[in-house]
C-alpha positions as CSV (number, residue, x, y, z in Angstrom):
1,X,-33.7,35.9,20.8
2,X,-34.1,32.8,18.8
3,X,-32.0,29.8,19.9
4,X,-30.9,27.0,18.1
5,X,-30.9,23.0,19.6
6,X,-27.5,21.3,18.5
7,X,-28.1,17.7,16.9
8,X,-27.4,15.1,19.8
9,X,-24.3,13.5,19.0
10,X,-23.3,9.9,19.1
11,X,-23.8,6.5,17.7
12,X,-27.6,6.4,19.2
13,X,-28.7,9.3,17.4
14,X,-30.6,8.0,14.5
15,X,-31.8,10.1,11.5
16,X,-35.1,10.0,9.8
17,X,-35.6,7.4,6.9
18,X,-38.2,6.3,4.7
19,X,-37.2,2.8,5.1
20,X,-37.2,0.5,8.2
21,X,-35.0,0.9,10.6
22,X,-31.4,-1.0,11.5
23,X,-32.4,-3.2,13.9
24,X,-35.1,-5.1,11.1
25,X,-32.9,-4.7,7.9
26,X,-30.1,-5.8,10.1
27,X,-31.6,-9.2,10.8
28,X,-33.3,-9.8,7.6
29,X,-30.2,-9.6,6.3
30,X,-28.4,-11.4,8.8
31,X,-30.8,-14.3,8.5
32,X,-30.8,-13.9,4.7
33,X,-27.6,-14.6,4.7
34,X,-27.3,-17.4,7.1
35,X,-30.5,-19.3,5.1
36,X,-28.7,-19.0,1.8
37,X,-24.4,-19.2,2.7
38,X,-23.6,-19.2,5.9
39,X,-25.5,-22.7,6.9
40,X,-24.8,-24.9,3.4
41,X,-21.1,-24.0,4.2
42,X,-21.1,-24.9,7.5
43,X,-22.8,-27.9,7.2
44,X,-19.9,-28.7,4.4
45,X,-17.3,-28.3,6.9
46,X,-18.8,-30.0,9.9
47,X,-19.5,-33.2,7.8
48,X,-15.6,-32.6,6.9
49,X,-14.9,-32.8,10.5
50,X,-16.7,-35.9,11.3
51,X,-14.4,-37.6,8.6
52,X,-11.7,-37.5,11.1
53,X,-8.0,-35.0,10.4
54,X,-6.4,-38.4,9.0
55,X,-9.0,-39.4,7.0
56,X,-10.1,-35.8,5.7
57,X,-6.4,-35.4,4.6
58,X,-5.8,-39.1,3.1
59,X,-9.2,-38.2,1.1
60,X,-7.8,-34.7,0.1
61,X,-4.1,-35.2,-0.7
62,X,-5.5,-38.3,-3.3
63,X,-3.7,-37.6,-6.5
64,X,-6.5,-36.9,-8.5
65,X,-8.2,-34.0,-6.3
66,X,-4.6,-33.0,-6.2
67,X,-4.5,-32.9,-10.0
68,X,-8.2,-31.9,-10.5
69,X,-7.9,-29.2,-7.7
70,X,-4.9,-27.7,-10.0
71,X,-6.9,-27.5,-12.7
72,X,-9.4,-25.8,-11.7
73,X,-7.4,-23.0,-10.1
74,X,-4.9,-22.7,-12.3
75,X,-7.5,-22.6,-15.3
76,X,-9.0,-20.5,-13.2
77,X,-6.7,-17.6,-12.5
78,X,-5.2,-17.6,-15.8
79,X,-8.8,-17.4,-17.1
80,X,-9.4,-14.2,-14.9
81,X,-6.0,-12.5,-15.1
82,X,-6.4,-12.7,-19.0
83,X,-10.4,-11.1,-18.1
84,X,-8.4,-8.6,-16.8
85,X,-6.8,-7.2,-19.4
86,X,-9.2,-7.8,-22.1
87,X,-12.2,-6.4,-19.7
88,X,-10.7,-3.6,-19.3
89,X,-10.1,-3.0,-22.9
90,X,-13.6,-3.1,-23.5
91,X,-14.8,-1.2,-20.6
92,X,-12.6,1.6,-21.6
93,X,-13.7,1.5,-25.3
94,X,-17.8,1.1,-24.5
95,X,-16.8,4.3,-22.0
96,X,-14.6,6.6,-23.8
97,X,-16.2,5.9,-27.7
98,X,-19.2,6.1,-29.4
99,X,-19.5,4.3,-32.8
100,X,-22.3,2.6,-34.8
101,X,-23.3,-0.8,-32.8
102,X,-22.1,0.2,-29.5
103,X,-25.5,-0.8,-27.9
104,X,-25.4,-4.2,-29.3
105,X,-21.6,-4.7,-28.2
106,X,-22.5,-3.5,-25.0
107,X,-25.5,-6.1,-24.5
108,X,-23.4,-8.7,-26.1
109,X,-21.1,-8.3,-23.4
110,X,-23.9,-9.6,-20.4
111,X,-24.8,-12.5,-23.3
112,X,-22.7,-15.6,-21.1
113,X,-24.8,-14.1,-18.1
114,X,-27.8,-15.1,-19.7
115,X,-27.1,-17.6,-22.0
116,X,-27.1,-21.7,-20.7
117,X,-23.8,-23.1,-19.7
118,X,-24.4,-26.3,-21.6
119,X,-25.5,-24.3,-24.5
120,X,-22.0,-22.3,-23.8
121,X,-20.3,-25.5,-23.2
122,X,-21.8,-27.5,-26.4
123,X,-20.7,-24.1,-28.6
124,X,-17.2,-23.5,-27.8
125,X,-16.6,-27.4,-28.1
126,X,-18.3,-27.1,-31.8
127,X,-16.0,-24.1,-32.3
128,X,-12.5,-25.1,-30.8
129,X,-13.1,-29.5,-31.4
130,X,-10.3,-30.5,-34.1
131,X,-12.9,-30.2,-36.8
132,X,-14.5,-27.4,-36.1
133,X,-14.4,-23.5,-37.2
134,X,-11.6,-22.5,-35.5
135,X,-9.9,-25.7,-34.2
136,X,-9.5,-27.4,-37.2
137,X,-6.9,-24.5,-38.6
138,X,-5.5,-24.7,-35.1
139,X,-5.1,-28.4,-35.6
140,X,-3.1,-28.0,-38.9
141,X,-0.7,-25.7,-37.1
142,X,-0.4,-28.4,-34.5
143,X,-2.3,-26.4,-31.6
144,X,-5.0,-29.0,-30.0
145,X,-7.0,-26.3,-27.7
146,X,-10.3,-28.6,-27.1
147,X,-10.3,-31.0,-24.3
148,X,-7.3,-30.0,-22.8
149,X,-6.8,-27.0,-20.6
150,X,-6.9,-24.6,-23.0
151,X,-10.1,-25.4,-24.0
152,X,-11.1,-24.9,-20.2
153,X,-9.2,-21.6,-20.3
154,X,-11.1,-20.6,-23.6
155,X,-14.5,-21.7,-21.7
156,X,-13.7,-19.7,-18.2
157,X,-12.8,-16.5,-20.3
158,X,-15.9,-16.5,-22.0
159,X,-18.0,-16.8,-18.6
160,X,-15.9,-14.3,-16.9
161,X,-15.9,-12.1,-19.1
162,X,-18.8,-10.0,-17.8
163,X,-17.7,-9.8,-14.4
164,X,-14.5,-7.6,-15.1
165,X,-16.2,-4.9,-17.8
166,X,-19.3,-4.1,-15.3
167,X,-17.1,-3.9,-12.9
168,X,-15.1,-1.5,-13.9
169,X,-17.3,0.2,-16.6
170,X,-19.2,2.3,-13.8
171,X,-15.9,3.4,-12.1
172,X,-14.4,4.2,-15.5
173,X,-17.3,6.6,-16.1
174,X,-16.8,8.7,-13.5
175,X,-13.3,9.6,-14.7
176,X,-13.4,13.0,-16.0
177,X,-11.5,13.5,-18.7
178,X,-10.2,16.6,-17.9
179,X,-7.7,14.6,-15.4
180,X,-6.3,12.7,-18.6
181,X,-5.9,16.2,-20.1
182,X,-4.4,18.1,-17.6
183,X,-1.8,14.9,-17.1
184,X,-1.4,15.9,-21.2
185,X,-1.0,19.7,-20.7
186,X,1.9,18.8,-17.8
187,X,3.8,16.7,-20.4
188,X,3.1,13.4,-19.1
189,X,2.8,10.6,-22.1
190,X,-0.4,8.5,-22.7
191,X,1.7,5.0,-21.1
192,X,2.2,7.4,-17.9
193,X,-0.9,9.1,-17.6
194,X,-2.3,4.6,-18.0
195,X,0.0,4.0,-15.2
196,X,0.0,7.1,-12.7
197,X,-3.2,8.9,-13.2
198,X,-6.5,6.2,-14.8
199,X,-5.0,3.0,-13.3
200,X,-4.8,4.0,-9.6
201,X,-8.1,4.9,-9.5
202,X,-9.5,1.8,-11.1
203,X,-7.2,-0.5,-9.4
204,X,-9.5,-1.4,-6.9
205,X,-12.3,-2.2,-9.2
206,X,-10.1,-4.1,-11.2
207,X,-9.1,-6.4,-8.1
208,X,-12.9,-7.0,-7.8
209,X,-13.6,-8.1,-11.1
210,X,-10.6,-10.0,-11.0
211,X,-12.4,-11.8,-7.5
212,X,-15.3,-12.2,-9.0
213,X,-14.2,-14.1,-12.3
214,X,-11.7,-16.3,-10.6
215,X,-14.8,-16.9,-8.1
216,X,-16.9,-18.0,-11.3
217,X,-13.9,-20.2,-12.6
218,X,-13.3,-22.2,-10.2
219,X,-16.8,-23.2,-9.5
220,X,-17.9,-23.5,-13.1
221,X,-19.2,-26.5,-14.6
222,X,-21.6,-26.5,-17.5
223,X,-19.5,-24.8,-19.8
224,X,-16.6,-26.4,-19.2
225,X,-17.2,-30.3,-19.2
226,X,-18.3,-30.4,-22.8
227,X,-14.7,-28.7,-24.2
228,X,-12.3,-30.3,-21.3
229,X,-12.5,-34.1,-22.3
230,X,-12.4,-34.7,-18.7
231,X,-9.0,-36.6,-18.7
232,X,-8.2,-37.5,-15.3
233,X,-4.6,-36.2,-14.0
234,X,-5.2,-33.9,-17.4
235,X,-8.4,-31.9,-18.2
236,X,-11.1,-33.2,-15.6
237,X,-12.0,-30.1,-13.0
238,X,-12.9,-30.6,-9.2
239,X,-16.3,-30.0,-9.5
240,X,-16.7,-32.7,-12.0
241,X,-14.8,-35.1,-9.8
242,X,-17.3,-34.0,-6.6
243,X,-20.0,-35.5,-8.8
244,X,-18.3,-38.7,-9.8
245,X,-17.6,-38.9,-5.9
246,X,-21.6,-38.4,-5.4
247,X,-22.3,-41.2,-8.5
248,X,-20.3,-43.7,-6.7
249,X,-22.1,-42.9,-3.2
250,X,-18.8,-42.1,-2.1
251,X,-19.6,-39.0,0.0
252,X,-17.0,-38.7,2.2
253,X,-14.5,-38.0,-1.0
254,X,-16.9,-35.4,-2.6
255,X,-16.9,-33.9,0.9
256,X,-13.5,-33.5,1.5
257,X,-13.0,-32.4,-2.2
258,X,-15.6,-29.7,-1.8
259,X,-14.0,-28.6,1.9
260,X,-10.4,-28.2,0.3
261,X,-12.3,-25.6,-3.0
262,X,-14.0,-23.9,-0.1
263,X,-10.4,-23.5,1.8
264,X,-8.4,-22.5,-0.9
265,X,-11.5,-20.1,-2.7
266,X,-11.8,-18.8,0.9
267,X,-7.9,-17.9,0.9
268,X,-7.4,-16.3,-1.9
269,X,-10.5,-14.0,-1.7
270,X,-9.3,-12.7,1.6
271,X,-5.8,-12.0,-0.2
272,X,-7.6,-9.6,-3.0
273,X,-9.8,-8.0,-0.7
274,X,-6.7,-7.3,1.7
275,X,-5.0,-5.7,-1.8
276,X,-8.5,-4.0,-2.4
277,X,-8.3,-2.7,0.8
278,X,-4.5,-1.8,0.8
279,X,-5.2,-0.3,-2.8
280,X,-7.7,2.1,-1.6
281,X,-5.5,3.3,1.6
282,X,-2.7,3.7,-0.5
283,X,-4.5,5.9,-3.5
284,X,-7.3,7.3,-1.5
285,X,-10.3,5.3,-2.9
286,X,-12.3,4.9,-0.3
């Protein structure tokens, strides 16, 4: 009588693999990590410390990081909620259609990942400026959008694009579309199968893109000085003012500038991921 030997059960039981094991891809990655974030950061927020609590928040409640620091996260998030919408659009076009050119669209759509800030910077200025392509008939209606916040809108849009579409794109393809016709069959109309059938399902990797754009917004640089005009208490972004701090050796103000963009990016990254994560309980994603 043949018998059979039950699997040992619990955490130590480890099954083959091909590659190493936990305990080395564990610390790789856990020195990895350290090397390349967790060490820079920390060093950031110790030299913050040595500046002293009254210091630190003199430095940090200055008008112009106020004004600079509202810039570049208001900019910011309007820059990545408008991704949003418009990412999506494309991701569900590039997914549900086929049409001459789609290849090209979809590779244009990566183009701001490879393409130079400057060089992104130096064209959308040329673009939107008052007397170029498309700013000069926006002057004649009376709508400056270069070197103002617009412009650095415009500018954060075009970087963040990317983010959102291949984000989403992947978890858009594996939507069948039988669920969108059997939501059809059942009566439901297309704005309710949007809401209650696709968008559940894609909320989370919406909130991700989302993340990630605001992420590249707010710590965006090259493509945004050349179209903002840098107008202090107007159009001039934290991370430009971090290195005026550093070109007039005043360190201790670029320090406590960069602290307060790493508190508040910090912040609101935990807030999407606790909606990621609240998103996936409540539609079962995960």
């Amino acid at each position: 009588m043949a018998t059979t030997h039950a699997a040992p059960a619990g955490w130590w039981f480890r099954r083959p693999s091909i590659i190493p094991g936990f305990g080395l891809t564990f610390g790789f990655a856990v020195t990895y990590l350290a090397l390349i974030v967790l060490i820079p950061l920390s060093g950031l927020v110790i030299r913050s410390a040595d500046l002293g609590l009254a210091e630190f928040w003199r430095l940090a409640s200055d008008p112009r990081t106020i004004a600079a620091l509202r810039v570049s996260f208001g900019t910011a998030f309007v820059a990545a909620a408008i991704n949003v919408v418009f990412g999506v659009v494309v991701a569900w076009v590039l997914v549900r259609y086929r049409f001459p050119g789609r290849r090209l669209v979809d590779a244009l759509v990566d183009l701001p990942f490879a393409l130079p800030t400057a060089v992104a910077g130096i064209a959308l200025a040329s673009l939107y400026a008052p007397n170029g392509w498309i700013g000069a008939p926006a002057a004649a209606l009376g709508l400056k959008i270069a070197f103002t916040p617009l412009g650095i809108v415009i500018a954060l849009v075009f970087v963040g694009l990317p983010f959102v579409v291949r984000t989403v794109q992947p978890v858009m393809e594996e939507i069948d579309r039988e669920v969108e016709e059997a939501a059809a069959t059942l009566g439901a109309s297309r704005l309710a199968t949007l809401a209650r059938v696709l968008l559940p399902g894609l909320a989370p990797a919406i909130l991700t893109g989302f993340a990630l754009a605001l992420a590249r917004g707010v710590g965006e640089y090259g493509s945004v000085i050349f179209i903002a005009g840098n107008i202090p208490y107007v159009s001039e972004i934290a991370p430009l003012l971090v290195v005026i701090r550093l070109e007039e050796f005043n360190t201790a103000a670029a320090t406590a500038i960069g602290a307060m963009m790493l508190a508040i990016a910090f912040a609101l990254l935990f807030l999407i991921n606790l909606l990621q994560a609240w998103s996936r309980r409540r539609y079962g994603h995960g």
